[in-house]
C-alpha positions, 0 to 999 in steps of 0.5 A, spaced: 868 732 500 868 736 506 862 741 507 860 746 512 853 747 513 849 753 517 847 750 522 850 750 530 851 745 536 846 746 542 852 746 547 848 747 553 841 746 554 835 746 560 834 740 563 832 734 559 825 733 563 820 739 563 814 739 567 808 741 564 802 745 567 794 745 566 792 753 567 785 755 568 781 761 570 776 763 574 772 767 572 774 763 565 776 766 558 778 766 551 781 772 550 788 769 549 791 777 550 788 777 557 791 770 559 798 771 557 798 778 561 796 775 567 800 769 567 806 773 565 805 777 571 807 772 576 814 770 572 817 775 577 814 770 582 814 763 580 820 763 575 822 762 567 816 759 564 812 759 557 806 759 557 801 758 550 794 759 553 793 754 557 799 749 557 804 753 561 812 749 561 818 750 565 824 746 566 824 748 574 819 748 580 815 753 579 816 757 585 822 752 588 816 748 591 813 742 590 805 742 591 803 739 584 798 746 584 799 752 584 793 758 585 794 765 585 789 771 584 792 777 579 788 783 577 787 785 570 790 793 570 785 794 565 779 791 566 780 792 574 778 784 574 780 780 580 781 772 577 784 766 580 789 762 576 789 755 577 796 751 575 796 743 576 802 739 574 799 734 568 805 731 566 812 731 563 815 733 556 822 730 554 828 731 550 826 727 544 819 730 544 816 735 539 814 739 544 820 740 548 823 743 541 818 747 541 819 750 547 825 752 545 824 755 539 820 759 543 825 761 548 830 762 541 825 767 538 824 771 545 832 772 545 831 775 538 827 780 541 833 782 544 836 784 538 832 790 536 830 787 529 823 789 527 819 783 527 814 782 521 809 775 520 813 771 524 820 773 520 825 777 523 828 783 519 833 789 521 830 796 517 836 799 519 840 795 514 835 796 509 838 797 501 834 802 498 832 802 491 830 808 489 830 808 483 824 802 483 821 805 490 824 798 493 827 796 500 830 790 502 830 788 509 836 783 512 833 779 517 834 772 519 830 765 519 831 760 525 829 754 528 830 748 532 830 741 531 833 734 533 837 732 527 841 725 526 845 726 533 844 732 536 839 738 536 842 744 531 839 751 530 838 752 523 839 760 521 839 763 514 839 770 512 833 772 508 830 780 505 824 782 505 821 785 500 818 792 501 814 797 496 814 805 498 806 805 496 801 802 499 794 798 498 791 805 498 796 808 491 794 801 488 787 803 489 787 810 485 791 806 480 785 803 478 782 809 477 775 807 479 775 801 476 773 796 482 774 789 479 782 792 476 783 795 483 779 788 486 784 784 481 790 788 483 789 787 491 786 780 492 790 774 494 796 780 495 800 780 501 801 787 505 805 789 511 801 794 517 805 799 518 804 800 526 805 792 528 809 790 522 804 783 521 802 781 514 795 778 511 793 776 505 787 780 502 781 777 500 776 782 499 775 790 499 769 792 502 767 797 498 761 801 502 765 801 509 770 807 510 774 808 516 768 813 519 764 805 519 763 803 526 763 797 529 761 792 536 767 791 541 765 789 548 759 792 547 761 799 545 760 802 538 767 805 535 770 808 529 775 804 525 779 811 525 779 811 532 780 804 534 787 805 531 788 812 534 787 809 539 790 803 540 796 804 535 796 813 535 795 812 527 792 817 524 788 816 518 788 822 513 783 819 507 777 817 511 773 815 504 777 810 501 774 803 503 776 798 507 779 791 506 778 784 509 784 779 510 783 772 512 786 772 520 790 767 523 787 762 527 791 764 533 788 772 532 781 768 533 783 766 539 785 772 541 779 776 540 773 771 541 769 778 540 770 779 534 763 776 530 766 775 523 771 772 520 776 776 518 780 782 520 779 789 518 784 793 515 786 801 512 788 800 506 792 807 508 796 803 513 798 797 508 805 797 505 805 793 499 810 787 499 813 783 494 813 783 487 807 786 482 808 781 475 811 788 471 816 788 475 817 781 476 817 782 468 823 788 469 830 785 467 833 791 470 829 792 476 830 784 477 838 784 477 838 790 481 835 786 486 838 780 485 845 783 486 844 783 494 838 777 494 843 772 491 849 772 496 855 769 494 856 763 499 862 766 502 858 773 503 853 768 506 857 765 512 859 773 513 852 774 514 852 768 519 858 769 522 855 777 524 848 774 526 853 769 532 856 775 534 850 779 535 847 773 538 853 776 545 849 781 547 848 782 554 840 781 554 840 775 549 846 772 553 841 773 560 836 771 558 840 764 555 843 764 561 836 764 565 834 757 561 841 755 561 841 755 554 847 755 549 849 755 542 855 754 538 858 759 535 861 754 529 857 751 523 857 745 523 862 740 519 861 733 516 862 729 509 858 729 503 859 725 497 859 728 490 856 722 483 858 722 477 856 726 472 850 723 467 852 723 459 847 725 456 846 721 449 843 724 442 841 722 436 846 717 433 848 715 438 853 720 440 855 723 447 856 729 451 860 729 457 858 735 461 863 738 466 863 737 473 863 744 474 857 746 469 851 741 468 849 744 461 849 741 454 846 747 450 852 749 447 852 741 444 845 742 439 848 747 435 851 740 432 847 734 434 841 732 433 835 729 437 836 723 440 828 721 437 826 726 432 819 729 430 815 732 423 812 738 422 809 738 416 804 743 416 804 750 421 802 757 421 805 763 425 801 769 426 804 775 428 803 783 428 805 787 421 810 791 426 813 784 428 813 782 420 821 783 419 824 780 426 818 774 424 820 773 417 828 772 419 826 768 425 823 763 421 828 762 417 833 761 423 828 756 426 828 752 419 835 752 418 836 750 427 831 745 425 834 742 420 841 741 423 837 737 429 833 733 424 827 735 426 824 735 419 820 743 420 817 745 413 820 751 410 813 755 409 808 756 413 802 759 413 803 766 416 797 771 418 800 778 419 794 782 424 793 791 424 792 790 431 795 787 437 789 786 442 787 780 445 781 778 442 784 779 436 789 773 436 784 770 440 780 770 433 785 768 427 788 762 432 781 760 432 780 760 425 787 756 425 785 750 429 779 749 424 785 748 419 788 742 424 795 744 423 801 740 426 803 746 431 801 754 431 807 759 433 804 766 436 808 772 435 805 777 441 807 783 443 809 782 450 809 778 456 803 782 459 799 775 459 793 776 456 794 775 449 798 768 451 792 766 455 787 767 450 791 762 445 793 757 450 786 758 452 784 756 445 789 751 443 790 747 450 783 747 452 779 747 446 782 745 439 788 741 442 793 743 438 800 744 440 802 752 441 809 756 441 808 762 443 814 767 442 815 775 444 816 780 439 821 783 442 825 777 444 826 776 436 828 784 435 834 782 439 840 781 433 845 778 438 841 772 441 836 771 436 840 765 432 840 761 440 833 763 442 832 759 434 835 754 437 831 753 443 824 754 441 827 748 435 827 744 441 821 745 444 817 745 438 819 738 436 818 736 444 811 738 444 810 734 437 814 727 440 821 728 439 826 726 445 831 731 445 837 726 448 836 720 454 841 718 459 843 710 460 839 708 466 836 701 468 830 702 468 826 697 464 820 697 468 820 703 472 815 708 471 816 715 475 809 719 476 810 727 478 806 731 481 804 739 484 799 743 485 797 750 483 791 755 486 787 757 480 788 765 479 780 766 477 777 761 481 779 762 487 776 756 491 780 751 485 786 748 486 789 744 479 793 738 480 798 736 475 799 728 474 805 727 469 808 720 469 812 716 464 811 712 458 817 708 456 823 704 458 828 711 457 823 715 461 824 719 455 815 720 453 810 723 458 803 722 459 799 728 463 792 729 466 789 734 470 786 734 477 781 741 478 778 740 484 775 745 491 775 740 496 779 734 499 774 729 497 774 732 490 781 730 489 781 724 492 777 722 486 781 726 481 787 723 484 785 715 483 782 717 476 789 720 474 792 714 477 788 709 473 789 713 467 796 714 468 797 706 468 793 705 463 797 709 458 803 706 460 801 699 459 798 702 451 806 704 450 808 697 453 805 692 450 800 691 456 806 689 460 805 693 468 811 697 471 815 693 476 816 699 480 813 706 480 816 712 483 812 718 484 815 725 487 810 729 490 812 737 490 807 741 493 806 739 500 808 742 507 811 740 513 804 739 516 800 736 509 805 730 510 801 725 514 795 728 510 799 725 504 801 719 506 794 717 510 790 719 504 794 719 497 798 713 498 792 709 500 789 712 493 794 709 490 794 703 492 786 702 492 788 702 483 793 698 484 787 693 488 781 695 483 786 694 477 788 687 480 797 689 481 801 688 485 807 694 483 812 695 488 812 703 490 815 709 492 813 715 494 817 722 495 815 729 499 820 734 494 821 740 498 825 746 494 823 751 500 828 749 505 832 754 509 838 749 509 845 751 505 852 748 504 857 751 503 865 747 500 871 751 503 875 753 497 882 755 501 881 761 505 874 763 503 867 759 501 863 756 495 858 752 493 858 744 492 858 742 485 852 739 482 852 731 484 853 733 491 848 729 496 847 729 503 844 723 508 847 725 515 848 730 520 843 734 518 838 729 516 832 727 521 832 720 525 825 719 524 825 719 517 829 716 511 830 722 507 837 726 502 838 732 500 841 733 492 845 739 489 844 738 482 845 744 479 851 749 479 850 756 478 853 763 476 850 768 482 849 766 489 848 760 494 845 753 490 839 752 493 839 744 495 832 740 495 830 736 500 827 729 499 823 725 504 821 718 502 814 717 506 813 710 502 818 705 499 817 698 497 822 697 492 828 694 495 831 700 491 838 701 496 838 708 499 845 711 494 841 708 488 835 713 490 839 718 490 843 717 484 836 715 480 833 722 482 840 725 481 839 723 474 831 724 473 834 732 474 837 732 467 831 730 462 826 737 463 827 738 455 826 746 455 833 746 459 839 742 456 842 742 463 840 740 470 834 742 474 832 744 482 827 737 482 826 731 477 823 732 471 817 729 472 816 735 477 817 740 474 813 738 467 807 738 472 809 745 476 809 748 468 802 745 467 799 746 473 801 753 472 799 753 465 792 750 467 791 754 473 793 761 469 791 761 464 786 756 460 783 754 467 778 748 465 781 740 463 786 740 458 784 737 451 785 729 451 788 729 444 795 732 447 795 727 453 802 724 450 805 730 448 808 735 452 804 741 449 805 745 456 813 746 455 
């Protein structure tokens, strides 16, 4: 089919071959703000160059000569030191170099300063097009992200619209919420990030320095000097509460090299200064507030291609059109065109044999089990359910709905569980009657909570997952008060009780008897900050039907290359105790969690982990391993006559905006009702499977369909989305190794 996708040509561009300069100071320094200033002031005279510090590149002779060095003595206006800069000629830099691009991007963002955008971290967003919601105390800012890279045949700019996300408050009103409760208020802020309100750069906090105010001082250039007069001086922002403490957040590295003065490795911040940015959990909570937001966030693809449109003509400014021309720099104002090909859509098989035949345009059976059965079913002979008195009436009507679901699945529930009505609704409270349960050993505990605050949620998963190692459903009262959904919401927690006691809900017809697939993700523990818990999920069975799961908490590197080898071994002593000991042929393990710059790290630790199991356990499987990347800025939009939709589900790219070095796809497997589908990208760093490329493709395409708490299709392969929900669930809220007796369940649905 064909597709248009937003990314632009690079019509003209600056010679192929860029010279590439040593830069040096006499008297030296490493204060990063100086050299650029003093190198800068001589662009008049030598010419367009980019300078990053101590590499200076250019696409023309400096100066028209050709002396392979270059001298100049600046005075500093500020210090009225005289230096002299040595430029030596060490080399040069290529088109199909990484450096070259990245010469460019930064030719790119000097062109976007011309476009009167507020520049924010390194995003640039336009505050006149802010949408105001005043009713929540929000603001969304528009703005733009770009890049370019050398794709397939040619180098592309890639450009997406994006929103910022602003509150009205900021660090200082979070502060006096806490009502003088420092670990509320340290709870409230750490981890956060915030936007300064005089530069508009962002940090994540990391602490609140309780016993300094702004009056504090401290050592510059050996001088002393308040912080409230360093930022009048240097911003003109006054600070009208000198009490309040102050903040610390982690620099980047880049700010380390600009101020080589500044002892401690952290920034000093005013909480006054800070505006609040992205989401509290209440309000990510707020159905409302979330569908307000969404209404502008979640752009229609047409509106997208508009917004691109927009963004091109913006871009015929003269000051952009200059500065381009200077580079002899170009960029179509076309998005570029190609092919792509859409897969079958997969039948889903249910128990009894029979099928359902999703539509192309809709990949969702939830309306199918109001009839059919699980493909495998499970028994629950024994379960409690606990809720508040308040919830008795919604629970009781409840339970009979999820009896009567069950019973039309084949998932053989009893009829009368053990009920435990509570006078409160505290925490503690929950944490008390579950415990109590467990010694009982029932089949499955349902919990009634309150709400979907999380702190009754993680006292019972706490209890259950981490300590006793029962399966656990948690339900909020408030979902069950609602008479229109309650009969559909029956039959979704049917399902997912049955799941977490074995069941297989439905399967797909796949050839893969002697296949293994291994998912895996991370997620930074929310108490031990210094902790990340990794999440191992691999199958068990020929129908890739039954999981096996374990957890990797680790703090450093080394610590999770011993985890990683431990769940490994684990993970193929598992498989073989459900196969009669026979060793996968083939294992296929989607890596989520990684960045751009972790994947050599990955390949040149993970993969070679993995291979010392295979040599410690004497096999030999053929293997595959693939970086999944959701978070992509890449979009696709189908012409749908004189206007712009989204691919249907099933559609997948491998060329034009796919990269030459690697061998890599984008899958679209999902259709949905507002905005512009997301694709998610896969690059296969390892493969020795002698699977051909459209039979990977079709293969993670399938693996979509078989995540058992939604009967449709999902953003990644199950296996990945099973290991982001129990790495979650571990690092929220029971934040120590899961009991080893559910290891074969899928008790974190």
């Amino acid at each position: 089919m064909e597709l248009h996708t937003n990314y632009f040509a690079v019509n003209n561009m600056p010679n192929s071959r860029m010279e590439q300069w040593r830069v040096d100071f006499k008297p030296d320094s490493d204060n990063m703000f100086l050299k650029k200033r003093l190198v800068n002031s001589l662009m008049t005279e030598l010419g367009h160059f980019v300078f990053d510090g101590t590499l200076l590149y250019t696409f023309y002779k400096l100066a028209g000569g050709d002396d392979p060095r270059v001298n100049r003595v600046v005075t500093d206006p500020e210090s009225n030191q005289q230096y002299t800069i040595v430029m030596k000629l060490v080399g040069e830099v290529h088109s199909d170099e990484t450096r070259y691009l990245l010469v460019l991007n930064i030719i790119l963002r000097k062109c976007m300063e011309h476009l009167k955008l507020a520049k924010v971290g390194r995003e640039f967003y336009d505050p006149l097009g802010e949408v105001a919601l005043k009713q929540w105390k929000l603001q969304l800012w528009p703005g733009y992200t770009t890049s370019i890279r050398q794709h397939e045949t040619k180098i592309l700019l890639n450009c997406d619209t994006k929103f910022k996300i602003i509150r009205e408050d900021n660090a200082l009103h979070v502060l006096k919420e806490a009502r003088g409760n420092k670990l509320q208020a340290e709870a409230n802020l750490i981890g956060k990030i915030v936007m300064t309100v005089y530069n508009n750069k962002t940090y994540r906090i990391e602490g609140v320095k309780w016993t300094d105010t702004p009056n504090s001082t401290f050592e510059s250039k050996g001088k002393s000097e308040s912080f409230a007069s360093y930022y009048k001086r240097r911003y003109d922002a006054k600070i009208q509460e000198t009490g309040q403490p102050l903040l610390s957040a982690k620099p980047r590295e880049r700010d380390f090299r600009r101020n080589p003065d500044q002892g401690e490795h952290y920034v000093v911040l005013v909480p006054e200064l800070c505006r609040m940015t992205g989401l509290k959990d209440d309000q990510r909570a707020n159905f409302r507030l979330m569908s307000d937001i969404a209404e502008y966030t979640r752009t229609a693809p047409g509106a997208k291609v508009k917004a691109l449109k927009q963004f091109c003509d913006r871009f015929n400014n003269p000051k952009v059109l200059a500065e381009m021309k200077a580079w002899n720099l170009e960029f179509s104002s076309r998005m570029e065109q190609f092919k792509g090909r859409v897969l079958d859509g997969q039948p889903i098989i249910q128990g009894g044999g029979s099928q359902f035949k999703y539509k192309a345009d809709n990949p969702d059976w939830g309306a199918s089990f109001r009839n059919a059965k699980l493909y495998q079913t499970a028994t629950c002979s024994k379960w409690a359910i606990v809720y508040h008195d308040r919830d008795a009436g919604s629970t009781k009507n409840f339970i009979k709905l999820l009896v009567k679901s069950s019973q039309t699945m084949g998932f053989q529930l009893a009829a009368n569980p053990f009920e435990v009505p509570l006078k409160d609704n505290k925490a503690n409270t929950y944490g008390k009657e579950v415990d109590a349960l467990c010694k009982k050993q029932p089949n499955m505990i349902v919990v009634v909570v309150p709400n979907n605050k999380g702190d009754a949620y993680s006292v019972v998963k706490k209890i259950c997952c981490g300590e006793q190692g029962i399966p656990s459903q948690v339900v909020t009262g408030t979902v069950l008060g609602k008479e229109k959904i309650i009969a559909s919401v029956a039959v979704k927690i049917a399902i997912q009780m049955a799941t977490k006691l074995g069941a297989e809900p439905w399967k797909l017809n796949l050839p893969t008897k002697t296949l293994m697939i291994v998912g895996y993700d991370t997620f930074h523990d929310t108490v031990n900050k210094k902790k990340s818990v990794g999440a191992l999920i691999s199958t068990t069975n020929p129908d890739l039907t039954r999981y096996f799961s374990t957890v990797c908490i680790h703090e450093s590197n080394d610590e999770l290359q011993v985890s990683m080898k431990q769940a490994f071994t684990r993970a193929l002593e598992a498989y073989q105790r459900n196969n009669a000991g026979a060793v996968p042929e083939r294992i296929i393990v989607y890596r989520d969690g990684v960045s751009e710059g972790q994947v050599r790290y990955v390949k040149e630790t993970e993969i070679c982990n993995i291979r010392a199991v295979f040599k410690n356990l004497k096999i030999e499987p053929k293997l595959a391993f693939i970086i999944v990347n959701k978070r992509i800025n890449t979009r696709f939009y189908a012409r749908k006559g004189a206007d712009f939709g989204n691919p249907p589900a099933g559609t997948v790219i491998d060329n034009t905006v796919t990269l030459p070095e690697r061998y890599d796809f984008f899958v679209i497997p999902q259709n949905v009702r507002q905005g512009t589908v997301n694709p998610t990208s896969y690059n296969v760093i390892e493969d020795t499977t002698g699977l051909k490329p459209d039979q990977m493709q079709l293969l993670t395409y399938s693996l979509c369909h078989l995540y058992f708490n939604w009967p449709g299709t999902v953003k990644v392969p199950a296996v990945c989305q099973y290991a982001h929900k129990l790495a979650n669930l571990i690092g929220q809220s029971v934040h120590r190794q899961p009991s080893d007796r559910l290891s074969d369940l899928l008790y974190y649905l």
